[in-house]
ZADOZA-611481 format. One record per residue: x, y, z of N, C-alpha, C in turn. Coordinates in steps of 0.2 Angstrom, whole numbers, m for minus. Layout:
REM residues N
n_X,n_Y,n_Z,ca_X,ca_Y,ca_Z,c_X,c_Y,c_Z
X,Y,Z,X,Y,Z,X,Y,Z
...
***
This chain:
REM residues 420
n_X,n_Y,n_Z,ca_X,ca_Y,ca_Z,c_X,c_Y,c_Z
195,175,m15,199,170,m11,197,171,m4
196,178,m2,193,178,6,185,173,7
181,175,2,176,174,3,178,163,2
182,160,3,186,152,0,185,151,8
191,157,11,195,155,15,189,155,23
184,159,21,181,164,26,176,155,28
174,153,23,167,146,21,174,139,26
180,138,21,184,134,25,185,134,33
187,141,33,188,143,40,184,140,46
176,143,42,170,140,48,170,133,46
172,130,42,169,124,43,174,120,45
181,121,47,187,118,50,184,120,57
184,127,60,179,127,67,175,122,69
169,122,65,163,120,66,164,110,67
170,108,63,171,102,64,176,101,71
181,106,71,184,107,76,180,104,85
174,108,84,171,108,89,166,101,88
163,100,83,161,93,82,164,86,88
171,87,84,176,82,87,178,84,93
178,89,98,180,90,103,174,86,110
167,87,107,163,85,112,160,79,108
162,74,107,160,66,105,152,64,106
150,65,114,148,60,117,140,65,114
141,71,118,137,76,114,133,77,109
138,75,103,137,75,95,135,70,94
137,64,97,134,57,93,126,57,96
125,59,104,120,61,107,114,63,103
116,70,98,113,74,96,110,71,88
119,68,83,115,65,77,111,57,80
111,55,87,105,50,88,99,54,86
96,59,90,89,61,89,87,62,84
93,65,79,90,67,75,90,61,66
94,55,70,94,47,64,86,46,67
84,46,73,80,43,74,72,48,72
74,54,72,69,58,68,66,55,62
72,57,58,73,54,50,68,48,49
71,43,54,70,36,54,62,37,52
57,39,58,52,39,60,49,41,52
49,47,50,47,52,44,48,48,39
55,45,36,57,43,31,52,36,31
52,32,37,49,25,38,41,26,36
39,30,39,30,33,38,29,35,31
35,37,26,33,40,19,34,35,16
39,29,16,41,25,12,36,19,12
33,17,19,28,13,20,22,13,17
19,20,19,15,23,17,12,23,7
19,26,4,21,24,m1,20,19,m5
24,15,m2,26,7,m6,16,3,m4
11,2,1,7,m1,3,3,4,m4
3,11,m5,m4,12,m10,m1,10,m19
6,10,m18,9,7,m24,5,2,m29
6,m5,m21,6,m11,m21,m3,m10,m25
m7,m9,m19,m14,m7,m21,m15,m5,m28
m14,0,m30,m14,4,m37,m12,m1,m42
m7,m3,m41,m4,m10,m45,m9,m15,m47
m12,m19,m40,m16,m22,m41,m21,m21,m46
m25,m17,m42,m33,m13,m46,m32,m11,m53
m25,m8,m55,m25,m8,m62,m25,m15,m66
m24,m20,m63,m25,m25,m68,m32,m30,m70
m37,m25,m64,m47,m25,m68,m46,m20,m73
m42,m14,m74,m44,m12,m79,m51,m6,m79
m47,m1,m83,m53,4,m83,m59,4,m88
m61,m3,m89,m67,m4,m94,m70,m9,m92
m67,m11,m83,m72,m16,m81,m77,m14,m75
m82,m16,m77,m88,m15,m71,m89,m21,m67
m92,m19,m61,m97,m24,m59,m102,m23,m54
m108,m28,m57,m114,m28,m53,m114,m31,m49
m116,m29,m44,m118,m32,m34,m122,m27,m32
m123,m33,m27,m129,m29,m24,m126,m23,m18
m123,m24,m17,m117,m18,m14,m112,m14,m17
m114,m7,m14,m111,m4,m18,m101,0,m14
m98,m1,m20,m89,1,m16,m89,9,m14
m93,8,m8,m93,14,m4,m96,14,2
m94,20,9,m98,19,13,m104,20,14
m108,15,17,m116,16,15,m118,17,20
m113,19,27,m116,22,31,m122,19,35
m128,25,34,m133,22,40,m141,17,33
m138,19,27,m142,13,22,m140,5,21
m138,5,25,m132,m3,24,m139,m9,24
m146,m6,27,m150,m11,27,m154,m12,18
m154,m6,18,m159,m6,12,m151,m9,6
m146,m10,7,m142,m13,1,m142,m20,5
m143,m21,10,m144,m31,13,m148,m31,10
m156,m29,10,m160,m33,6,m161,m34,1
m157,m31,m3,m157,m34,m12,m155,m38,m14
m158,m40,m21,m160,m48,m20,m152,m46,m26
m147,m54,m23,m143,m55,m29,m142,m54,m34
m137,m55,m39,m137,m56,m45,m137,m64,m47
m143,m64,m52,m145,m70,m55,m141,m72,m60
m143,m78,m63,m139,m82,m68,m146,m77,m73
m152,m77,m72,m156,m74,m74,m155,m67,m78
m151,m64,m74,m149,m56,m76,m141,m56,m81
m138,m62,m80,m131,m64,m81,m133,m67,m92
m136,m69,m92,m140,m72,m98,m144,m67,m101
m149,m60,m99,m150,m57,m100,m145,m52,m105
m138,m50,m100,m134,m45,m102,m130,m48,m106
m128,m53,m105,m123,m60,m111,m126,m61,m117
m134,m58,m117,m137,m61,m123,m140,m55,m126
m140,m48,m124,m143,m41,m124,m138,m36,m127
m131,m37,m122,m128,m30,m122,m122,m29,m127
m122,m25,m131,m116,m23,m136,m112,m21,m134
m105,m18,m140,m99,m17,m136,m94,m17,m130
m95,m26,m129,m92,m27,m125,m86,m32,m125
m82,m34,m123,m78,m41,m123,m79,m47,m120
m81,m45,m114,m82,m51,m109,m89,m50,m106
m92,m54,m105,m100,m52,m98,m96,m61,m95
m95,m58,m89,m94,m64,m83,m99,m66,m75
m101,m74,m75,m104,m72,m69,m101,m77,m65
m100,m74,m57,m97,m82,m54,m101,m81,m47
m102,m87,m43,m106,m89,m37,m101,m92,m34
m100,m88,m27,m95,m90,m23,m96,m95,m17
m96,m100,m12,m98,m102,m6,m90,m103,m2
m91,m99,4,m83,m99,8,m85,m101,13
m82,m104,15,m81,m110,22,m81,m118,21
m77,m118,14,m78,m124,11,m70,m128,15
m69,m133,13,m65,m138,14,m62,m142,9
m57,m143,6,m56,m147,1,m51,m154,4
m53,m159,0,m46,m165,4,m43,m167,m3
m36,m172,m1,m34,m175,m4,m30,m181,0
m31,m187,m1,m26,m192,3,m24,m192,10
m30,m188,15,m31,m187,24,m26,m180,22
m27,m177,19,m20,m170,19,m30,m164,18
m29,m161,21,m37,m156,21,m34,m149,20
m37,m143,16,m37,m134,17,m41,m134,20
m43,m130,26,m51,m127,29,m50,m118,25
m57,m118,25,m57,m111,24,m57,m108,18
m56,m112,12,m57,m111,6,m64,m109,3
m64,m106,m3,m71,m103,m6,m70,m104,m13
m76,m109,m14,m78,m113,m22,m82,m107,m25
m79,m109,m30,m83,m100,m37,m84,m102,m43
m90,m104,m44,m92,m107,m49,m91,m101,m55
m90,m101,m61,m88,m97,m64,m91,m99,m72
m91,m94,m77,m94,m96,m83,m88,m93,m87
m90,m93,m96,m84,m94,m101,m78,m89,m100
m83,m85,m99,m77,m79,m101,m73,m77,m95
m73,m82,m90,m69,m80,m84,m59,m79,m88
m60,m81,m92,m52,m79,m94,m51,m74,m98
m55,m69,m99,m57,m62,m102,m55,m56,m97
m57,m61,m90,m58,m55,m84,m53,m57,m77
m53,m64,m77,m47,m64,m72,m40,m67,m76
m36,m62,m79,m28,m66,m81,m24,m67,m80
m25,m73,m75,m19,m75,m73,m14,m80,m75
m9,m80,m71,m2,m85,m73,m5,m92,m69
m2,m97,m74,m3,m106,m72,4,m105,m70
4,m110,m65,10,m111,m62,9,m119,m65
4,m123,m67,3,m128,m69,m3,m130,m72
m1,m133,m77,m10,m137,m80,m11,m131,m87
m17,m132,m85,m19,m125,m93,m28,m124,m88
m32,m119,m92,m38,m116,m91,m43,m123,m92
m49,m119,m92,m54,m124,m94,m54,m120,m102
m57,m126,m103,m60,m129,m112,m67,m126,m110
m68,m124,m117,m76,m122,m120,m82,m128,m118
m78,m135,m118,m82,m142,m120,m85,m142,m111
m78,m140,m106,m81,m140,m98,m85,m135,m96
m84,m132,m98,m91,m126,m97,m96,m127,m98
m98,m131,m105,m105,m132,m107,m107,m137,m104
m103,m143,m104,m104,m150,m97,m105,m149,m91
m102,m145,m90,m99,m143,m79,m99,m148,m77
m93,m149,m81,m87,m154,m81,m85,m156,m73
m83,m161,m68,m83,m161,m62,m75,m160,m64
m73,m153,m65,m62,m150,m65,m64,m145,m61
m57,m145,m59,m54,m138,m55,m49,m136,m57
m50,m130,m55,m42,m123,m56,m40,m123,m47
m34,m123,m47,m32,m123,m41,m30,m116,m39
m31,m112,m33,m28,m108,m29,m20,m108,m27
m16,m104,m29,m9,m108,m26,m9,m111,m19
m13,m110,m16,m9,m110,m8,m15,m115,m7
m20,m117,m11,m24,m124,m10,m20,m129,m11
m17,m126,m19,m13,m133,m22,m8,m134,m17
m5,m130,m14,2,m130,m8,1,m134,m2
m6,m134,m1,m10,m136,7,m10,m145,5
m13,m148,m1,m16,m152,m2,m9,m158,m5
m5,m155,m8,0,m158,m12,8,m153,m12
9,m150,m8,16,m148,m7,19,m145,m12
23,m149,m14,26,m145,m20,26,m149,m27
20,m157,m25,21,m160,m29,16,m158,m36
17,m161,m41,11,m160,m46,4,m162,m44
0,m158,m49,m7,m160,m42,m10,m161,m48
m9,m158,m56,m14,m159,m63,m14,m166,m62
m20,m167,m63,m22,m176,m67,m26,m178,m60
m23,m175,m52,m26,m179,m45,m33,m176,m47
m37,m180,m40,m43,m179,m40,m45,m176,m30
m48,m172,m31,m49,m169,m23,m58,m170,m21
m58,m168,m16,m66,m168,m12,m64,m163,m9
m72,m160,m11,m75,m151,m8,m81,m155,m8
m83,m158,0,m90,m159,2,m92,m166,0
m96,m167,m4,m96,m174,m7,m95,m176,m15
m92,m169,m18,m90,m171,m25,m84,m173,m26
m81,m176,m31,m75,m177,m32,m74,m170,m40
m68,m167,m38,m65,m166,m41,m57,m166,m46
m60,m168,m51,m51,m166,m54,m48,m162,m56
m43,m161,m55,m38,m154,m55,m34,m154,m62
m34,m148,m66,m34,m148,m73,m29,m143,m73
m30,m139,m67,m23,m131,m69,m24,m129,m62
m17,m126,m60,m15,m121,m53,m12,m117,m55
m16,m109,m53,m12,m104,m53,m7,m102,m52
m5,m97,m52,3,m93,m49,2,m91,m42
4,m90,m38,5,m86,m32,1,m78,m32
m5,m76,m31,m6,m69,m32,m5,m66,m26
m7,m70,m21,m5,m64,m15,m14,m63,m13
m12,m57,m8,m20,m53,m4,m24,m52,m6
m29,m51,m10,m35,m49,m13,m36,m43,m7
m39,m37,m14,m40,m32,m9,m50,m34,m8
m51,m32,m2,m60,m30,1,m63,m38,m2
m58,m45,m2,m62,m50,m3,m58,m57,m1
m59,m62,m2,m53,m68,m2,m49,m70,m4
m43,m71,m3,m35,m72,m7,m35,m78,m15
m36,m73,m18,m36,m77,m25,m32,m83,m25
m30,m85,m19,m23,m91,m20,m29,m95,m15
m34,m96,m10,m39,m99,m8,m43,m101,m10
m44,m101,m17,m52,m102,m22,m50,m107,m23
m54,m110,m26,m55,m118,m30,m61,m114,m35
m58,m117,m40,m63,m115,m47,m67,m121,m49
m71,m119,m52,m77,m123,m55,m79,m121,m60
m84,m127,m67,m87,m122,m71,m95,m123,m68
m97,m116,m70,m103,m113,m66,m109,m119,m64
m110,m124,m73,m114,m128,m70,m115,m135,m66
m106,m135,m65,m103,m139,m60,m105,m138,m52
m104,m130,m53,m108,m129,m45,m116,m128,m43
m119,m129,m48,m122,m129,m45,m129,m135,m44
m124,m139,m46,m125,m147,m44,m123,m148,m35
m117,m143,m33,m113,m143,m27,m117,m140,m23
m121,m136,m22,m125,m131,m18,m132,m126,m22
m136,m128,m17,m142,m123,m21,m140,m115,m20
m139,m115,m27,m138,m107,m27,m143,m104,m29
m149,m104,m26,m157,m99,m26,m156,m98,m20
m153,m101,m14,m153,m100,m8,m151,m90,m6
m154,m86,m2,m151,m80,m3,m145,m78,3
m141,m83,8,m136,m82,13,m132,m89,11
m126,m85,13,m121,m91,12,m117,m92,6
m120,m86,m1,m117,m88,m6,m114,m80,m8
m109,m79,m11,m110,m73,m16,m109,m70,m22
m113,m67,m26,m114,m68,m34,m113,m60,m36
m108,m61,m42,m106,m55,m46,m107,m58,m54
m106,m49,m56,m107,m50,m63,m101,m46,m65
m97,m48,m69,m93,m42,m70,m93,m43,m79
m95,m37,m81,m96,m34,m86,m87,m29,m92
m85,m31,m95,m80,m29,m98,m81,m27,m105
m80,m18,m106,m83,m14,m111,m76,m17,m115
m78,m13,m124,m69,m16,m128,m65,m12,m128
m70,m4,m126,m64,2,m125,m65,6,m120
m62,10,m117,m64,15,m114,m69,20,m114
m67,23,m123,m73,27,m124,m80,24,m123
m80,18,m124,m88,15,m122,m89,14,m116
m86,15,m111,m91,14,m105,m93,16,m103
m98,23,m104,m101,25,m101,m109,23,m104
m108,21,m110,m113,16,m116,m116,12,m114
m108,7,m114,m110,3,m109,m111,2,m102
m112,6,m97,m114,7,m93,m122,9,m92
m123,12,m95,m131,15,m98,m135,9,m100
m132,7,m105,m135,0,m108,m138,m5,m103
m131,m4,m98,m131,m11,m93,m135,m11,m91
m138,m5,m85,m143,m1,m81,m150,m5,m84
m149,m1,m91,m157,m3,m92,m159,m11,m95
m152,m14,m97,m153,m20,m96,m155,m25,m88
m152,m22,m85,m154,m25,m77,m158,m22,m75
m162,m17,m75,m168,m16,m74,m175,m19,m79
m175,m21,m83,m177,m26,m86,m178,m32,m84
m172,m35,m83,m172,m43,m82,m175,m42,m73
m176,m37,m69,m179,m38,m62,m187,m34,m64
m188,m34,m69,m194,m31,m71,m195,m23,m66
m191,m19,m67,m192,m13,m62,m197,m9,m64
m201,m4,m63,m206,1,m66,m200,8,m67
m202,11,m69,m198,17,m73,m197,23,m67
m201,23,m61,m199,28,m56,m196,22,m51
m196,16,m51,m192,11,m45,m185,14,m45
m181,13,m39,m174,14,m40,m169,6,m41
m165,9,m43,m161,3,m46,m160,m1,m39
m161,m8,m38,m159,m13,m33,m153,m18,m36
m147,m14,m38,m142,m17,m37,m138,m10,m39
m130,m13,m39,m125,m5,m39,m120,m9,m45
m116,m4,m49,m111,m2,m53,m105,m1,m53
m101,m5,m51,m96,m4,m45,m91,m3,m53
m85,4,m51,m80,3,m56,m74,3,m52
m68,5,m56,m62,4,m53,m59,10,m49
m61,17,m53,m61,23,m48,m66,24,m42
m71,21,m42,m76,20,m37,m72,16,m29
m67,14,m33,m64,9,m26,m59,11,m25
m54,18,m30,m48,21,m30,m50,27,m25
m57,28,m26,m58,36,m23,m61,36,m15
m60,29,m15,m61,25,m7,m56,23,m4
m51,22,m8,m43,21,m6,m40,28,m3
m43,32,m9,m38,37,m8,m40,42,0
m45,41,1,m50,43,9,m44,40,14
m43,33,14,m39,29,19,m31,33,18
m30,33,11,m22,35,12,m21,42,14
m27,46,11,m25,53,14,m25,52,22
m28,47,24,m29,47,33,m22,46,36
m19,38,32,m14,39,33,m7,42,35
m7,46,27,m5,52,29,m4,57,34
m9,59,35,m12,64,39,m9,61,47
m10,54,50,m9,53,54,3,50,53
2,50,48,11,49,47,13,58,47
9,63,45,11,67,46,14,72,53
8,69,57,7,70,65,14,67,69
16,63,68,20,59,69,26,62,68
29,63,62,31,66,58,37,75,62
28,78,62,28,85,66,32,84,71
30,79,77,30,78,84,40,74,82
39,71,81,48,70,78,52,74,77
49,81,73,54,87,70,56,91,77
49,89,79,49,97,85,52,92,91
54,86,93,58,86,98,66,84,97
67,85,88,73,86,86,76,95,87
72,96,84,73,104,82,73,107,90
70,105,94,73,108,103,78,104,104
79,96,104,85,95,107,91,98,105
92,101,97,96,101,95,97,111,95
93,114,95,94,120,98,98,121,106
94,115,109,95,116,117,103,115,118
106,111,113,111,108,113,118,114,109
114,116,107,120,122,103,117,127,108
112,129,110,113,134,116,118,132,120
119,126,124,124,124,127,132,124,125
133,122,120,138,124,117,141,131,117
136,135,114,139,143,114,139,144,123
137,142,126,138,144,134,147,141,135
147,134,134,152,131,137,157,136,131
157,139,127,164,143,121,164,150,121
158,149,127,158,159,127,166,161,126
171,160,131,175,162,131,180,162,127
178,155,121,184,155,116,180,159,113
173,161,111,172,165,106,174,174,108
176,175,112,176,182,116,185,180,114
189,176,112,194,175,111,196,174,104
191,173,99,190,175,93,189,181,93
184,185,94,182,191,92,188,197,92
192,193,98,197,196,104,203,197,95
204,194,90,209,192,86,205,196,80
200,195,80,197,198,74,192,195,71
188,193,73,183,187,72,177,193,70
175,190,65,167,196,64,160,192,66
158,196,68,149,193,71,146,188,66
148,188,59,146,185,54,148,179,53
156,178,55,159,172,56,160,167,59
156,172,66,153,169,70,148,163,69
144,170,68,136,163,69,135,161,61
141,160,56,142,155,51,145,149,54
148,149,60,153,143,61,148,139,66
143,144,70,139,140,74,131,136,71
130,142,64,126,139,59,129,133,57
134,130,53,137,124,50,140,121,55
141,120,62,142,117,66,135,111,67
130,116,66,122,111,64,121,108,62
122,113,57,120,110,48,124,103,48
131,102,49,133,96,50,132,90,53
130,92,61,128,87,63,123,85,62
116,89,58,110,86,57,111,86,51
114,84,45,115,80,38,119,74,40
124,73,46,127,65,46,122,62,52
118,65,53,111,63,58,106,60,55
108,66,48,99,62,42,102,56,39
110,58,38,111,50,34,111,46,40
113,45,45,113,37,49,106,37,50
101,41,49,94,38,49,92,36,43
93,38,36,93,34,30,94,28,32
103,28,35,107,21,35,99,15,39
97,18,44,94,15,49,89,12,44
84,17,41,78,14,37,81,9,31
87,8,30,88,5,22,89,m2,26
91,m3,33,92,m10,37,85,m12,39
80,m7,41,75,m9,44,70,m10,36
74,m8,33,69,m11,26,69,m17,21
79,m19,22,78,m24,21,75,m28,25
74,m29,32,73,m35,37,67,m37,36
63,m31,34,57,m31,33,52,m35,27
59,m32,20,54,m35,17,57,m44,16
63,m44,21,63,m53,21,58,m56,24
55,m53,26,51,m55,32,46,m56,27
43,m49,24,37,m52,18,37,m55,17
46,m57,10,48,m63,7,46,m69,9
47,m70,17,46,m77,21,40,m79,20
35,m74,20,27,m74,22,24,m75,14
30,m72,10,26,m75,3,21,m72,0
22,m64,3,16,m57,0,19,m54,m4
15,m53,m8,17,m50,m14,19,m42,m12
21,m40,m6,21,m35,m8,31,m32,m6
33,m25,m10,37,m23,m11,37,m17,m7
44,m16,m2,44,m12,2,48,m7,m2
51,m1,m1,56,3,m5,56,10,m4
62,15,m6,64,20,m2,67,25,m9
60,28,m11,60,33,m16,67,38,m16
69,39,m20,74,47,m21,70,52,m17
63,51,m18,60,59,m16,60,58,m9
58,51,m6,60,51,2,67,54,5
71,51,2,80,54,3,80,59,2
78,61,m4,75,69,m3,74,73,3
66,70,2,63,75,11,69,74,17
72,67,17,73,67,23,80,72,24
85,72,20,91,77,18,89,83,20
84,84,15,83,93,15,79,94,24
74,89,24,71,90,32,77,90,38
84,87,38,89,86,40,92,95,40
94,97,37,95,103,33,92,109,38
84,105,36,80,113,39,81,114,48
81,106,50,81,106,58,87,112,59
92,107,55,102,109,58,99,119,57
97,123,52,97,127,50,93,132,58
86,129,57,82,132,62,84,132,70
88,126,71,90,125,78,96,128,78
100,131,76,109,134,75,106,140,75
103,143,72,100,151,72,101,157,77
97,153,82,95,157,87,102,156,90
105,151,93,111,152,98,117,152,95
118,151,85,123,155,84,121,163,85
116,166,83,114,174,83,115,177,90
115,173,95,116,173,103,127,174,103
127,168,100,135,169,100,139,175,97
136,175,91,138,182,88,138,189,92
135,189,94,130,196,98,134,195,105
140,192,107,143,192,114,147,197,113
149,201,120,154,205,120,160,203,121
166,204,116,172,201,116,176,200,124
175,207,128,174,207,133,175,205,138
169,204,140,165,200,143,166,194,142
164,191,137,165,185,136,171,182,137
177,185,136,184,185,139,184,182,147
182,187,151,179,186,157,174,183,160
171,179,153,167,174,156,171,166,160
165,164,165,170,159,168,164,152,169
***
């Protein structure tokens, strides 16, 4: 029961003094809501953008490759020797579509951006035509918001149809139905056959909602594509398992060294991009992140953790004399600097929740704001952030309360009496 009454006591104290100085304590859980704020804002952001990313990338999947002449990483001071290699050909695309085993899909598409599409005096600028062959529905799966894919029949014709971009079909036609219209990119006429869903950002390329699709040999009736600037050409390659990729991978290699006719000691003049190759390039940037949300972080604790010692220093000053009026009754040095420890602890736990409070308003605002802008991405505020930010709450009130309750305890009852 002593040990009930001893915990109660100091925390009736400790409140006692709380509510006595208002202006001081709200003062105090400010620095320390807006510590929180800062800390919990930088993990949660932080967080939620590599989420979003990781989400994305997982959906090329760990059995898809692809060939470009560029490879996903930094290439530093060789950026010239990967400029001068030559494309990927429809030549090499026919090669491996016609060579390589255990695969699902071999896809190639040829891109040209800074195109224009019209309809009815209503224009997109700035869109990018991607000529594309069969198996584009193997490797890009997406949602129709309208229409359906291409047919087998339009791919071998190059058929003059299109797939729409959501935000082309939005630019061109509103919200009305656009299957069955017919549009202009350049001097072709197009018919519009299917419009995607909404995807959002594209990571390290153009927003999958500004393409215009084509079958392959539709485009290139639209633009010579032997041309080597202006256009860009991949091949992307999808194994049927995992265990096969690295088979196929090997395979692939010396499939494309073959259709470029290379000699046996030549280096390969294109690259094999995968999905960890772009993960472990990501993960460089977010460790950065981090490191730089960390600093931030630090520099937030450490002008909590002084203002909130500097502020219980003050306090034991202005109570010398009530404490010198405890001890005077029977008060022990441990009851002390318990009451002045949880005098902390308190105001930095209702300091870490109004900075939670703070981040779950600055989070909804925020992610309306996405909403409005119509990006895919989701903002959000893990248990393990409330976590840190609680227990990092905890460690300040603990750290900062220490020293000037161990100051309070240690006064001469006294003297402190006779303090003035």
């Amino acid at each position: 029961m002593r040990i009930f009454q001893f915990l109660f006591e100091g925390i009736r104290f400790a409140i006692h003094a709380i509510g006595s100085n208002k202006l001081r304590t709200f003062l105090t859980m400010l620095g320390v809501a807006i510590g929180i704020l800062l800390i919990t804002g930088v993990l949660s952001m932080v967080n939620s953008l590599e989420y979003s990313i990781t989400k994305n990338l997982s959906a090329l999947g760990n059995t898809t490759m692809f060939v470009h002449n560029w490879p996903w990483k930094d290439v530093g001071e060789d950026w010239y020797k990967y400029w001068g290699r030559p494309k990927v050909s429809y030549k090499d695309y026919t090669k491996v579509r016609n060579e390589l085993g255990d695969v699902e899909a071999v896809y190639y598409e040829v891109s040209k951006g800074g195109q224009t599409a019209k309809f009815e005096g209503k224009a997109v600028n700035s869109i990018v035509v991607t000529g594309c062959t069969e198996d584009m529905g193997k490797i890009k799966v997406y949602d129709l918001a309208e229409g359906r894919n291409f047919s087998q029949i339009e791919f071998f014709r190059g058929a003059n149809v299109c797939m729409l971009g959501y935000e082309v079909a939005k630019g061109l036609f509103d919200d009305k139905p656009a299957v069955g219209k017919s549009i202009r990119v350049g001097g072709d006429k197009l018919k519009v056959i299917g419009v995607y869903a909404k995807r959002g950002i594209s990571l390290g390329g153009p927003s999958e909602d500004e393409i215009v699709y084509v079958p392959y040999k539709m485009v290139t009736g639209m633009y010579n594509i032997n041309q080597r600037w202006g256009l860009e050409k991949m091949l992307t390659v999808k194994a049927i398992s995992s265990d096969k990729i690295d088979y196929v991978e090997s395979e692939l290699i010396g499939l494309m060294r073959a259709s470029r006719g290379l000699r046996p000691q030549a280096e390969d003049n294109f690259s094999i991009n995968k999905q960890e190759m772009l993960m472990n390039m990501l993960d460089s940037v977010f460790d950065s992140l981090r490191m730089g949300g960390g600093f931030i972080s630090i520099f937030a604790l450490l002008v909590s953790l002084f203002t909130i010692g500097l502020i219980m220093y003050i306090s034991v000053r202005e109570r010398t004399k009530e404490i010198g009026i405890q001890k005077s009754l029977g008060s022990t040095n441990g009851f002390i600097l318990y009451q002045f420890v949880i005098e902390a602890l308190i105001i930095c736990l209702i300091g870490g929740m109004i900075g939670l409070g703070l981040v779950a308003v600055g989070v909804g605002i925020l992610q309306i704001v996405i909403n409005s802008m119509e990006l895919p991405f989701t903002v959000s505020v893990t248990t393990f952030d409330v976590v840190v930010s609680l227990g990092t709450s905890l460690v300040i009130g603990l750290l900062a309360g220490i020293i000037p309750a161990g100051i309070a305890a240690s006064v001469d009852p006294v003297i402190a009496i006779r303090f003035k």
